[in-house]
Rosetta silent file (secondary structure, phi, psi, omega in degrees, C-alpha in Angstrom):
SEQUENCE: XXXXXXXXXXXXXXXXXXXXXXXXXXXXXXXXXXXXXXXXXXXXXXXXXXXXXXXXXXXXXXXXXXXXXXXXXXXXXXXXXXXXXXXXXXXXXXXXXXXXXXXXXXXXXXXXXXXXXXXXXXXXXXXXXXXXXXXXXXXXXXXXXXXXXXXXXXXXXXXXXXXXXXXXXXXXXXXXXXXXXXXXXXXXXXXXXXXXXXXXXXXXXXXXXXXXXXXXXXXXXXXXXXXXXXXXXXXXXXXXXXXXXXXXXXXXXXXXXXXXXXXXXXXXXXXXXXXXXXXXXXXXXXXXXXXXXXXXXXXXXXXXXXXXXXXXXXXXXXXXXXXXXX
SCORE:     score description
SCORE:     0.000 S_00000001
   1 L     0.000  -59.127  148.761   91.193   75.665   71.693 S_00000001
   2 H   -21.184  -48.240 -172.876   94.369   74.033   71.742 S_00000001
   3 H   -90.038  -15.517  159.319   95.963   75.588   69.200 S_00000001
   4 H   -71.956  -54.686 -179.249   95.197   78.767   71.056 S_00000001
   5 H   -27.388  -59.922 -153.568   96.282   77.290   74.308 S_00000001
   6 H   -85.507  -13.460  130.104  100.153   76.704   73.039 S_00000001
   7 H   -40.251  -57.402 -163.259  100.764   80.384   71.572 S_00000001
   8 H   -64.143  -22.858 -162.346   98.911   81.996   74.594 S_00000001
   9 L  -110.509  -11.895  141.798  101.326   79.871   77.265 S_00000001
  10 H   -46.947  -28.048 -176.149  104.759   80.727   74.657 S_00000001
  11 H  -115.478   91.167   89.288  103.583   84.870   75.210 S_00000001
  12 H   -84.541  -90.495  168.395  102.918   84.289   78.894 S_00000001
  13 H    19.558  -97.170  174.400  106.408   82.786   78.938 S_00000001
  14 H   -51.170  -62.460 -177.764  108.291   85.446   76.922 S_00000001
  15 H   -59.334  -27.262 -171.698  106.749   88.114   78.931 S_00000001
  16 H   -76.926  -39.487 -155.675  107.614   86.920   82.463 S_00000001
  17 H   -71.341  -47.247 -157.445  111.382   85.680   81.216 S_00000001
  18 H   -64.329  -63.211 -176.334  111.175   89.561   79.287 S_00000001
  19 H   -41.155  -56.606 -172.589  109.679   91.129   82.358 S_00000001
  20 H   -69.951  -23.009  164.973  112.172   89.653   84.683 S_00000001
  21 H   -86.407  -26.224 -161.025  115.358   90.675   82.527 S_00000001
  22 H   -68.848  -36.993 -166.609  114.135   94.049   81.847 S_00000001
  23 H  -111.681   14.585  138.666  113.941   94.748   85.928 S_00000001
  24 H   -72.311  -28.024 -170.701  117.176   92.773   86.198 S_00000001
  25 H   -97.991  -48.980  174.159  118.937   95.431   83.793 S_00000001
  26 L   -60.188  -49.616 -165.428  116.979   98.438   85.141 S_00000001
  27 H   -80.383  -25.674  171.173  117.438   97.596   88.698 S_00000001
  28 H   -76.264   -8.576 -179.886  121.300   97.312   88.454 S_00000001
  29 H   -84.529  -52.342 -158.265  121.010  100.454   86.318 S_00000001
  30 H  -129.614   41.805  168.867  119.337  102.599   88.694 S_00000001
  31 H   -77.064  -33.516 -173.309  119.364  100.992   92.352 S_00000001
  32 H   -85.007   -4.885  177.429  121.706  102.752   93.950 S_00000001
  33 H   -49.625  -58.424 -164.656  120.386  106.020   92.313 S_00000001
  34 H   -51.729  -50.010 -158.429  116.687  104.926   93.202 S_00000001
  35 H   -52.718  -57.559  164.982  117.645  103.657   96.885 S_00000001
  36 H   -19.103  -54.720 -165.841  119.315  107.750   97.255 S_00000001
  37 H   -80.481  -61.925  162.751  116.691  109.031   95.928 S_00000001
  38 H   -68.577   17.972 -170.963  113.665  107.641   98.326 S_00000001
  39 H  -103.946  -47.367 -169.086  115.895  107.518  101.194 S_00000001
  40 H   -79.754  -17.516 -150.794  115.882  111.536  100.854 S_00000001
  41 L   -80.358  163.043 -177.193  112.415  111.901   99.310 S_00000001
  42 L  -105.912  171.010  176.213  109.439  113.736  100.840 S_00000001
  43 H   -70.304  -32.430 -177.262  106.406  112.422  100.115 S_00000001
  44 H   -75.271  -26.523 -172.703  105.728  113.707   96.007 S_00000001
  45 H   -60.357  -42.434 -164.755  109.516  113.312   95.175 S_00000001
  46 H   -84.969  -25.543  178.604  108.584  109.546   96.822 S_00000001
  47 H   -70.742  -50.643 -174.622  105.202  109.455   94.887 S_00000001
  48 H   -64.287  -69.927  156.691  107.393  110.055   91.705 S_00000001
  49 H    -8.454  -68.510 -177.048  110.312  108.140   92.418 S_00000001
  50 H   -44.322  -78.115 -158.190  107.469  104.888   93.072 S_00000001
  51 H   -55.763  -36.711 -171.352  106.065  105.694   90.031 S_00000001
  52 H   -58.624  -46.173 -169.418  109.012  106.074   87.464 S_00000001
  53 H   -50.889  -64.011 -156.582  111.098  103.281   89.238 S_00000001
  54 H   -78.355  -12.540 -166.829  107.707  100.653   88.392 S_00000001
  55 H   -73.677  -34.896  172.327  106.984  102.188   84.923 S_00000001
  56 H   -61.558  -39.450 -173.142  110.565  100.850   84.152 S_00000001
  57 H   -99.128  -68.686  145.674  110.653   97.973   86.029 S_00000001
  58 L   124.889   52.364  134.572  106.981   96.844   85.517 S_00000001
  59 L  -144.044  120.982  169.301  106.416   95.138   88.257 S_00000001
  60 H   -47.049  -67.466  164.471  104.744   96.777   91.501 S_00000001
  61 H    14.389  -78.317  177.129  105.409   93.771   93.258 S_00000001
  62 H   -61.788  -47.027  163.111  108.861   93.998   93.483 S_00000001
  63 H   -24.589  -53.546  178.795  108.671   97.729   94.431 S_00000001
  64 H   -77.857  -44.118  158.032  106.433   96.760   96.873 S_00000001
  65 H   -60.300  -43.034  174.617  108.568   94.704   98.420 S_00000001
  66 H   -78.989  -20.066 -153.127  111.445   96.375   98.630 S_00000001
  67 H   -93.100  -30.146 -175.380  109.836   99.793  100.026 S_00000001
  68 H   -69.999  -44.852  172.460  108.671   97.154  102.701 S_00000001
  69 H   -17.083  -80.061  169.757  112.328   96.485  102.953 S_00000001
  70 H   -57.123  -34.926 -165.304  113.398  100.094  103.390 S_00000001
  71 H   -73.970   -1.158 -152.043  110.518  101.038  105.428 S_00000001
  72 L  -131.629   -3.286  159.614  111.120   98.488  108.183 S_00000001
  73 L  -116.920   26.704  155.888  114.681   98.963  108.519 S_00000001
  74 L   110.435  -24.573 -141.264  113.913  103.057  108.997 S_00000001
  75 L   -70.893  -28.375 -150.007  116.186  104.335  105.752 S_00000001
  76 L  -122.779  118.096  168.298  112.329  105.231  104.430 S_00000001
  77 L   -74.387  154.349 -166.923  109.633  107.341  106.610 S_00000001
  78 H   -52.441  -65.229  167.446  106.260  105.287  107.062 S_00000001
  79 H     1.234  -90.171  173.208  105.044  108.545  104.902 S_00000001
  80 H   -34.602  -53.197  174.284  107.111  108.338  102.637 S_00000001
  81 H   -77.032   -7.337 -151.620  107.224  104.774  101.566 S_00000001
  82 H   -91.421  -56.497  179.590  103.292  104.529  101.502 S_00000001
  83 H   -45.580  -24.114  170.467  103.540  107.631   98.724 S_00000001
  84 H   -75.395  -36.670  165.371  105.803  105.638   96.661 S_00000001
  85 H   -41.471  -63.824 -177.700  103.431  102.488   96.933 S_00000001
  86 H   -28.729  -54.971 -159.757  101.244  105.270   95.479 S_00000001
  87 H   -67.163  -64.783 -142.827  103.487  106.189   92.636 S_00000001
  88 H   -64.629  -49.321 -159.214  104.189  102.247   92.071 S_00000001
  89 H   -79.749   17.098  177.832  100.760  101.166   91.598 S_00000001
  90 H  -115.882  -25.631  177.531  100.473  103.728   88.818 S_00000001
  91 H   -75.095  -33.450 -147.318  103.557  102.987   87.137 S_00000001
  92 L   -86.640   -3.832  171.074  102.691   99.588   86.803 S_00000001
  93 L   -87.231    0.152  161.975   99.598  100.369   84.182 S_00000001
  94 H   -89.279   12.039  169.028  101.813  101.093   81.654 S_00000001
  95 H   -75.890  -26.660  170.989  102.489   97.427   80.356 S_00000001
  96 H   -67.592  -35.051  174.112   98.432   97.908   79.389 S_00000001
  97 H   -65.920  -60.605  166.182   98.783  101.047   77.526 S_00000001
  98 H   -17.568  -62.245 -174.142  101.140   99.031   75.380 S_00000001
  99 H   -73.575  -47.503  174.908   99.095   96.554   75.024 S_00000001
 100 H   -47.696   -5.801  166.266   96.293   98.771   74.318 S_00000001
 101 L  -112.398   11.889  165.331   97.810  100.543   71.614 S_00000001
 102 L    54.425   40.373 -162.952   99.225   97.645   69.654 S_00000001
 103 L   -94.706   48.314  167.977  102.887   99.091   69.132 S_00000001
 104 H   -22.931  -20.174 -147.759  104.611   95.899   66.927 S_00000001
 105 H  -123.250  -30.018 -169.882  107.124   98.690   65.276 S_00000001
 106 H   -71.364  -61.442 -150.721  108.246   99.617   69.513 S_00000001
 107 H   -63.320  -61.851 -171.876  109.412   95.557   70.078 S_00000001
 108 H   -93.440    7.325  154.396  111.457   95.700   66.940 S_00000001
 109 H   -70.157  -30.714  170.331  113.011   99.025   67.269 S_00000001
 110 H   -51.159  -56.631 -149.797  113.830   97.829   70.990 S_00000001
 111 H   -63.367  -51.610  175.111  114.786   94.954   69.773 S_00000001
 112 H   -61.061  -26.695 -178.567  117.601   96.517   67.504 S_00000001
 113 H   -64.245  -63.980 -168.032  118.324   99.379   69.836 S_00000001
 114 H   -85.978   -1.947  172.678  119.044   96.882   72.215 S_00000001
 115 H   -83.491  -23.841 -169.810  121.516   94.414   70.541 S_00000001
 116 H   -69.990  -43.509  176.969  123.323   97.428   68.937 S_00000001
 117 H   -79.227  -43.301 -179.300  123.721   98.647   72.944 S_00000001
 118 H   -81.500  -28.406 -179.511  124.875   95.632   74.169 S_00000001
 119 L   -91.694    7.894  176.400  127.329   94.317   71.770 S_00000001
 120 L  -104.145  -27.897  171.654  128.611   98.115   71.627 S_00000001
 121 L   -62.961  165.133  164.441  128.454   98.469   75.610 S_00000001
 122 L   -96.553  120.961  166.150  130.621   96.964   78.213 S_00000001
 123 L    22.687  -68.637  177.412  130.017   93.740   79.958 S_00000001
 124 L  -117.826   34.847 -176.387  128.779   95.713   83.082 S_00000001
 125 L   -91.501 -166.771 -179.101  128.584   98.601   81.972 S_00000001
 126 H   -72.022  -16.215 -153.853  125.223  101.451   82.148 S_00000001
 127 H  -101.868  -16.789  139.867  125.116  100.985   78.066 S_00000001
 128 H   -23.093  -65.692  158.953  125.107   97.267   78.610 S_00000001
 129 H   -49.893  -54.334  177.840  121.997   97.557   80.904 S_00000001
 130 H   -58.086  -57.569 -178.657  120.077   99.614   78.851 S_00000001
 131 H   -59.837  -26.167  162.434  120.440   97.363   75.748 S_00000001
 132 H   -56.208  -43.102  163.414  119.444   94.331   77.958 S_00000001
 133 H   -45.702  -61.690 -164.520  116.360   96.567   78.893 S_00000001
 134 H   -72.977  -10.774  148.941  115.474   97.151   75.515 S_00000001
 135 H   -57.066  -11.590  170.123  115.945   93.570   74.987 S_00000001
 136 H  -102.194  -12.612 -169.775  113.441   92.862   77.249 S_00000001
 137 H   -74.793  -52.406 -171.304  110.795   95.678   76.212 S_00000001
 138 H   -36.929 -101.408  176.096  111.283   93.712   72.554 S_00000001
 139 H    -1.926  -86.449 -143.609  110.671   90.193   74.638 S_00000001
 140 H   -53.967  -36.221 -172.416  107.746   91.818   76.601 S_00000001
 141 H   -72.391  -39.611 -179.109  105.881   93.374   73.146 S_00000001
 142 H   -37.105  -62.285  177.920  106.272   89.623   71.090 S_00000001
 143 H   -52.818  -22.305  168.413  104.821   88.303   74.346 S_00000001
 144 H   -81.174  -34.546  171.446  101.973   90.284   74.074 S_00000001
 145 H   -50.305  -56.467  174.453  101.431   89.823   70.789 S_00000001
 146 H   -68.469  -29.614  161.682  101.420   86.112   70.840 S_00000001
 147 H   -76.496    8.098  162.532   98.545   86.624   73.634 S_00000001
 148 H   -53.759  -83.824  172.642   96.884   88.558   71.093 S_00000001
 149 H   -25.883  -41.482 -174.585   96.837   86.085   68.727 S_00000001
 150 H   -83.281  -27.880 -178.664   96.079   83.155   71.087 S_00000001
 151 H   -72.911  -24.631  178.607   93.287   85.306   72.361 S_00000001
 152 H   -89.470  -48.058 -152.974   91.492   86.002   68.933 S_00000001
 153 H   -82.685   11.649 -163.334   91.788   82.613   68.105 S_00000001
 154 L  -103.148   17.603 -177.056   90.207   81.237   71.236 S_00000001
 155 L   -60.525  -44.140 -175.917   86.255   83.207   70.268 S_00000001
 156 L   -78.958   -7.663  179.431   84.811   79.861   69.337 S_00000001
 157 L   -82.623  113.106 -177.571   85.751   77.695   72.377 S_00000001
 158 H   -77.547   21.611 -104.854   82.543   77.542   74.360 S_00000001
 159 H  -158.924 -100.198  167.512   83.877   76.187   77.061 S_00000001
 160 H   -68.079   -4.125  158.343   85.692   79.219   77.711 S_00000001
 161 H   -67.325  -52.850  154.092   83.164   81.713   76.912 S_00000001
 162 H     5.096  -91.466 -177.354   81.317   79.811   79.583 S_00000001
 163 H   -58.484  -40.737 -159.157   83.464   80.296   82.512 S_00000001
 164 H   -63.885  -30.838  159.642   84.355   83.701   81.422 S_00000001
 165 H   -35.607  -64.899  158.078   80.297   84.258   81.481 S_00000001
 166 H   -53.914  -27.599 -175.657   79.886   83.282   85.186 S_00000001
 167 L   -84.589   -5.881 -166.853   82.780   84.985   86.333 S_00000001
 168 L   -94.917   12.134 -165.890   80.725   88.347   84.388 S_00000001
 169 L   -61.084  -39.114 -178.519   77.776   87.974   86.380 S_00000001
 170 L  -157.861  165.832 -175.858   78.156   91.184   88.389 S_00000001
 171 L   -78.331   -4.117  142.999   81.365   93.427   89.279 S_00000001
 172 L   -23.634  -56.912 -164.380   81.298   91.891   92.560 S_00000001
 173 H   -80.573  -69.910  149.311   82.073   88.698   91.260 S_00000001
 174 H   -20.479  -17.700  156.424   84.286   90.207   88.587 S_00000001
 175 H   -77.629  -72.643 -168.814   86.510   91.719   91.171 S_00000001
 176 H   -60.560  -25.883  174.676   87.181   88.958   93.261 S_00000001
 177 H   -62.178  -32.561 -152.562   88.220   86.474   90.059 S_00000001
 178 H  -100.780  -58.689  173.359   90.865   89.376   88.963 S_00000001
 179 H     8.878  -67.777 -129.291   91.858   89.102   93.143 S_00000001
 180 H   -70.704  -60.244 -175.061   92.096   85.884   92.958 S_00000001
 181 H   -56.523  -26.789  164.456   93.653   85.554   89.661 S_00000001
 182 H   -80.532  -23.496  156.878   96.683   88.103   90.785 S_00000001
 183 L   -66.983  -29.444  176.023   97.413   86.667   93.419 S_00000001
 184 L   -85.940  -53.992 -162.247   97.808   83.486   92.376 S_00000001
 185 L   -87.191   -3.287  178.565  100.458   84.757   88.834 S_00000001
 186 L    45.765   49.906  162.297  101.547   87.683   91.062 S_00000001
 187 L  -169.129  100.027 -163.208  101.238   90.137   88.225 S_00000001
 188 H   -89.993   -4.495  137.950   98.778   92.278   87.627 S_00000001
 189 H   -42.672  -59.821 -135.606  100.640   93.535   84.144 S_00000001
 190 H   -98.614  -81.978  153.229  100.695   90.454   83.227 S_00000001
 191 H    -3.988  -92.199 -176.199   96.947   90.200   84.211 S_00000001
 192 H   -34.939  -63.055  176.236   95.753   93.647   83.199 S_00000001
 193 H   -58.025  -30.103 -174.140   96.803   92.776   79.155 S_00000001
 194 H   -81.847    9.146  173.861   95.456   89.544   78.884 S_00000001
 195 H   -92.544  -27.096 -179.239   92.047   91.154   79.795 S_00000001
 196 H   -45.645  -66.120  161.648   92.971   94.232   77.596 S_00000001
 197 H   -82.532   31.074  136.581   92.573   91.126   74.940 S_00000001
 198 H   -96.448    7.552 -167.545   89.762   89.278   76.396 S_00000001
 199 H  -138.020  -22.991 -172.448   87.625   92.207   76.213 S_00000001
 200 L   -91.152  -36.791  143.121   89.100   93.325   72.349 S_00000001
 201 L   -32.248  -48.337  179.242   87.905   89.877   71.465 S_00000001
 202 L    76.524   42.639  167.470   84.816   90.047   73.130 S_00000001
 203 L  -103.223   14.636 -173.350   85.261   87.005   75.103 S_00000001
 204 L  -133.459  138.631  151.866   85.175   89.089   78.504 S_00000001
 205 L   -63.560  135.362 -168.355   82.150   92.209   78.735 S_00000001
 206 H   -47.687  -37.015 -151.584   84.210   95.461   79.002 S_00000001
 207 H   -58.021  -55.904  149.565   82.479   96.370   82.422 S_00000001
 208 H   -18.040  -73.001 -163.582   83.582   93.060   83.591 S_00000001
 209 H   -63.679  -29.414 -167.276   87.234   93.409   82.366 S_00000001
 210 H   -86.625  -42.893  157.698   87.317   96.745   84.177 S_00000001
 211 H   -31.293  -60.682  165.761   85.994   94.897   87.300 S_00000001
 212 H   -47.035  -50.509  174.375   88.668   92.505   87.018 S_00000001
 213 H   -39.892  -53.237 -159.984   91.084   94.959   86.578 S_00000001
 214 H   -85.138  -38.824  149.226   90.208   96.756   89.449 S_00000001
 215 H   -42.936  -48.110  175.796   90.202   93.336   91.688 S_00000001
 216 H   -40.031  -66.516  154.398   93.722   92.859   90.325 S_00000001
 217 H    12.650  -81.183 -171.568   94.685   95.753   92.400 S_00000001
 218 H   -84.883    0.488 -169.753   93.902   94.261   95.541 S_00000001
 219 H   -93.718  -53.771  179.139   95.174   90.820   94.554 S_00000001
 220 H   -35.769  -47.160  176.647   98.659   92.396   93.668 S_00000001
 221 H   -33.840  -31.554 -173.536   98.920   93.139   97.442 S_00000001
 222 H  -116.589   36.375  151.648   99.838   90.214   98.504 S_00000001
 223 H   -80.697  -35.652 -179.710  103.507   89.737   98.003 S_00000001
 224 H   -56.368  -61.930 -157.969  104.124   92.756  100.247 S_00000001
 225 H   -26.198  -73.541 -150.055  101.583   91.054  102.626 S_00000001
 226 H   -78.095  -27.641  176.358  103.182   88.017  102.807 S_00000001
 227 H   -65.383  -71.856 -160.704  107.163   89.802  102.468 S_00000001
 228 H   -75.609  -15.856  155.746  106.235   91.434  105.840 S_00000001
 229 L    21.016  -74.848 -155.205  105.477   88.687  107.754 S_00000001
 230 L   -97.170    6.076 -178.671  108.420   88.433  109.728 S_00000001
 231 L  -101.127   93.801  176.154  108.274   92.856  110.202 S_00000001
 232 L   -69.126  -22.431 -150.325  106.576   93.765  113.345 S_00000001
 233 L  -116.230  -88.578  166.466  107.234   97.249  112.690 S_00000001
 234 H   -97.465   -1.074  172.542  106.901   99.867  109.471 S_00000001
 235 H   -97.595  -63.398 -168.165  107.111   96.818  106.886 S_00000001
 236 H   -38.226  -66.272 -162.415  104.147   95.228  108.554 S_00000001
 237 H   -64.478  -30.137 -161.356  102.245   98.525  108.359 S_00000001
 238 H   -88.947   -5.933  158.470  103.273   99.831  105.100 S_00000001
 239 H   -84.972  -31.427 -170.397  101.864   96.160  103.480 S_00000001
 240 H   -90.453  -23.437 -172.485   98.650   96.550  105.527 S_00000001
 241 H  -113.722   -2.411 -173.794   98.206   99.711  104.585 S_00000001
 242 H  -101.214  -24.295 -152.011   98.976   99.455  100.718 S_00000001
 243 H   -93.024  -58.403  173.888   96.612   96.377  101.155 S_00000001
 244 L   -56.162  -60.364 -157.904   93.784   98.534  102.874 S_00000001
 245 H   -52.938  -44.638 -172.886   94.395  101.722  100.743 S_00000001
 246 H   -90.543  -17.847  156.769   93.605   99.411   97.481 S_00000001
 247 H   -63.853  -49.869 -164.648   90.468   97.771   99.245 S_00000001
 248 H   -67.277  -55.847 -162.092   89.053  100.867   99.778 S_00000001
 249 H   -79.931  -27.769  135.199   89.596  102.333   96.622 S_00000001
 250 H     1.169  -98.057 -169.194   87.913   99.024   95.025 S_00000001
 251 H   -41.005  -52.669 -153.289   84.613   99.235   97.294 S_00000001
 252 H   -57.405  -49.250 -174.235   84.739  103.054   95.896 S_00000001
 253 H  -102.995   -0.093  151.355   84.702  102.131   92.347 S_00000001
 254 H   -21.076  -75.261  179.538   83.032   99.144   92.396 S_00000001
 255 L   -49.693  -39.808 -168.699   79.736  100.616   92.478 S_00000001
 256 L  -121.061    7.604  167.544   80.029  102.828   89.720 S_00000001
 257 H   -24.091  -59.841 -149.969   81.798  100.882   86.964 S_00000001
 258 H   -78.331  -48.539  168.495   79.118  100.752   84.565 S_00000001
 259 H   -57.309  -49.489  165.337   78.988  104.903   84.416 S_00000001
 260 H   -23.162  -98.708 -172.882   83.130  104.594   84.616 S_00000001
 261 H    -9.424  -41.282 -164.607   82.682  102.088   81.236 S_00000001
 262 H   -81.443  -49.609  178.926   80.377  104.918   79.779 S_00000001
 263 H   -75.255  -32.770  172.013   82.773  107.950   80.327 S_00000001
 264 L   -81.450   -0.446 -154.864   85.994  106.186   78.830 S_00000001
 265 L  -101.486  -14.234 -178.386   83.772  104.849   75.764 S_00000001
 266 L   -80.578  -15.309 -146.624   83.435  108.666   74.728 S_00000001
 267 L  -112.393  -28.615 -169.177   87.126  109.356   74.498 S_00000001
 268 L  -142.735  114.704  158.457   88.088  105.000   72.960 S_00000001
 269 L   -91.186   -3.072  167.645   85.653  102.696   71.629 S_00000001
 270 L   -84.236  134.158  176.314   87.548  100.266   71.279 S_00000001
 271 H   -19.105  -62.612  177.157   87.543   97.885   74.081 S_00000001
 272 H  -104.555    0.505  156.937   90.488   97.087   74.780 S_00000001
 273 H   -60.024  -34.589  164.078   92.056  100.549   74.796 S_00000001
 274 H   -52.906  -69.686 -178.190   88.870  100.996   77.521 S_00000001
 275 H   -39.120  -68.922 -172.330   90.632   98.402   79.895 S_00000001
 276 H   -45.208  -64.500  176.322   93.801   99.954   79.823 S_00000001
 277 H   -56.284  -27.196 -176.000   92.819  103.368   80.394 S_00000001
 278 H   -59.897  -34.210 -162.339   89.944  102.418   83.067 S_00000001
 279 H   -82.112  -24.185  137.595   93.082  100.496   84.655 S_00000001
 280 H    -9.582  -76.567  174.778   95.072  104.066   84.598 S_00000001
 281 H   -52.343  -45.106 -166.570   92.231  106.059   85.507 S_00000001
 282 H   -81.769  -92.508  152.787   91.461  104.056   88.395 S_00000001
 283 H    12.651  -51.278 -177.329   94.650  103.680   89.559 S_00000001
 284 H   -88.614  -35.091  179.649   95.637  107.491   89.076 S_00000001
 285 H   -82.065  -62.524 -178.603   92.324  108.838   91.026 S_00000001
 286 H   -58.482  -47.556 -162.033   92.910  106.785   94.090 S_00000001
 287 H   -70.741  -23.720 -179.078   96.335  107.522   94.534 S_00000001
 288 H   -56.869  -49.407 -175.116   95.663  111.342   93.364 S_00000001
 289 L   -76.011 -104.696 -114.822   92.820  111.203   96.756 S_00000001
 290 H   -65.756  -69.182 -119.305   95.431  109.304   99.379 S_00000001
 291 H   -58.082  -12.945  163.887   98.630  111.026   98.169 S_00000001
 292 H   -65.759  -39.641 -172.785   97.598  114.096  100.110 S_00000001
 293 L  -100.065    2.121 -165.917   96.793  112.478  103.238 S_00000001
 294 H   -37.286  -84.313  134.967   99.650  109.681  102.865 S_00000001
 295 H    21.365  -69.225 -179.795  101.550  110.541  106.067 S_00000001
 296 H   -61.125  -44.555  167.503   98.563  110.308  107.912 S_00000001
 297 H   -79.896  -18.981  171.634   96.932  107.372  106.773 S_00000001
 298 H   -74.065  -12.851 -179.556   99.709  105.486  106.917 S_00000001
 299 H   -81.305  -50.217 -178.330  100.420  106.447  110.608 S_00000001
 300 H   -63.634  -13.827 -178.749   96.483  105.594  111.206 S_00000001
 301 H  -102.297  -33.682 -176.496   97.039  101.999  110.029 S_00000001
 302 H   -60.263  -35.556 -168.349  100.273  101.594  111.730 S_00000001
 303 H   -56.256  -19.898  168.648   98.708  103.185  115.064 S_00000001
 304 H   -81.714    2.757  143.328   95.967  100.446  115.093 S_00000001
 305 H   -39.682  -31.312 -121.282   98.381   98.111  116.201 S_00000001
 306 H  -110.477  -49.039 -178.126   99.155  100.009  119.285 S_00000001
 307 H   -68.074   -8.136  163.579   95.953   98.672  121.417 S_00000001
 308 H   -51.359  -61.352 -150.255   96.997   94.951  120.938 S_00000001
 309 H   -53.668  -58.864 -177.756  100.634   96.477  122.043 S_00000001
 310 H   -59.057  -41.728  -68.953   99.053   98.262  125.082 S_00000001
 311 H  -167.761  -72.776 -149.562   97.004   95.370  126.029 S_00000001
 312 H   -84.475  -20.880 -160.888  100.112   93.026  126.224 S_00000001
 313 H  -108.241  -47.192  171.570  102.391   95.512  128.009 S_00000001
 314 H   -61.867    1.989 -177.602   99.397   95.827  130.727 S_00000001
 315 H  -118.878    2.297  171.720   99.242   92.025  131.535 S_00000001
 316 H   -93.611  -21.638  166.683  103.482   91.991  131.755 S_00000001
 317 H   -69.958  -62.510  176.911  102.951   94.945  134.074 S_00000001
 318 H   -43.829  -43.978 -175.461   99.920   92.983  136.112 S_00000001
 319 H   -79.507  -31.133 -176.111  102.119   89.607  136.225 S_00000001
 320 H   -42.033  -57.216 -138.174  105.446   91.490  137.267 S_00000001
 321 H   -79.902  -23.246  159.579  103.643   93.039  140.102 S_00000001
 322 H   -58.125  -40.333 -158.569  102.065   89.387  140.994 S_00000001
 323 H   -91.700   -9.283  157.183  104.818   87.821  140.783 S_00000001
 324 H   -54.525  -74.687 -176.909  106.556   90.687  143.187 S_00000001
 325 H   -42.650  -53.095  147.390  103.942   90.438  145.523 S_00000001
 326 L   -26.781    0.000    0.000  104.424   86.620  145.391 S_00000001
């Protein structure tokens, strides 16, 4: 178990340091493009934007933060920003399809791509970025690899088949651990693969891993949460409502998992290609049902605010006119 242990926490590592240059390199490549672009956007131009921006950047998170950003100092309608949320939490399933498709020959063509771009680029320049990207895509596939590796070799500890057992009891249960678990590593990428390889292993049951998955979701949520804080206004709502919007679509799929599990198993049998796509699928359906009604729902979560608001503005009316009367 040990000797699994110290591979699996070297490809944790490498992916967060890889993850964090690649959407250091991206985001100086295409922020002020991006910022332009969802400042102007409608909502699908804003669903698309959301998504492309996290498939690059790979982390919702961040996305999610900043759209709280925009939305709360105005440059972004309520609308608008909630459809990009949309987009984001779909881009952010492709670090699983990686891992579910095992591409070792992508890391080192990245890998070559990108030193060849950087020592041929300029210092700051766009060709500079890009080769730092693909220096990080490299970084992010190694890291996955080695949590391959650490992950096959960990079948015999029984210790962690154990826990992983209890946490499989029912998708109930199985939600709230991958919650839990996102919330605490704030990355449900990062998440989402190592179950893609707990479940290709067979130390997690798929239906489980797609439970987990789908718990991730709502776990991801709270770095916005917790970013708006200090936003009384459209960054409060557009975290509350990104927060809600991924509860809901949870309970909704919750229920039905085990038929989900059944319907992807025709098309991959392997396991952990099942994880990935279920985390896709899921993903892709809810936002495909809000993104129509975005505008709206996001106005209905900000608007439930408003009888606190009312409530507070009637007892400053009621003291004024005591304190007139006085």
């Amino acid at each position: 178990m040990m000797i699994a242990l110290i591979p699996f926490i070297i490809g944790v590592a490498l992916f967060l340091l890889s993850i964090t240059a690649m959407s250091r390199a991206l985001s100086s490549l295409v922020r002020v493009r991006a910022s332009v672009a969802l400042q102007q956007a409608a909502v699908l131009p804003a669903f698309i934007s959301g998504l492309v921006v996290t498939a690059m950047v790979q982390s919702s998170s961040l996305v999610s933060v900043v759209l709280v950003g925009l939305a709360e100092a105005e440059m972004l309608s309520l609308g608008s920003a909630f459809a990009a949320v949309l987009g984001a939490n779909v881009g952010t399933t492709l670090t699983a399809q990686i891992a579910g498709v095992r591409p070792g020959w992508l890391g080192w063509a990245a890998g070559c791509a990108g030193i060849v771009l950087v020592i041929s680029g300029r210092r700051r320049g766009d060709r500079g970025h890009v080769g730092r990207a693909a220096l990080g895509l490299a970084g992010l596939i190694l890291g996955l690899g080695l949590m391959e590796s650490a992950c096959s070799g960990a079948t015999d500890s029984k210790t962690l088949r154990l826990v992983l057992t209890l946490s499989s009891v029912n998708p109930l249960l199985s939600a709230v651990v991958g919650a839990a678990a996102t919330a605490v590593i704030q990355s449900s990428s990062l998440f989402s693969s190592i179950l893609v390889y707990l479940a290709r292993s067979g130390l997690v049951p798929v239906e489980a891993a797609v439970s987990m998955v789908i718990g991730s979701n709502v776990g991801t949520c709270v770095t916005a949460l917790i970013a708006s804080f200090g936003t009384p206004g459209s960054g409060r709502a557009l975290a509350r409502a990104n927060a809600l919007f991924n509860f809901i679509g949870a309970c909704a799929f919750l229920p039905f998992v085990r038929p989900f599990c059944a319907l992807l198993e025709l098309f991959s049998p392997d396991p952990g290609r099942l994880v990935a796509n279920a985390h896709f699928l899921f993903n892709a359906i809810t936002a495909a049902a809000f993104l129509p009604v975005a505008p709206s729902f996001a106005a209905l979560v900000r608007g439930s605010r408003m009888p606190g608001v009312r409530v507070r503005r009637l007892r400053s009316l009621l003291c004024s006119s005591g304190s007139s009367k006085g």
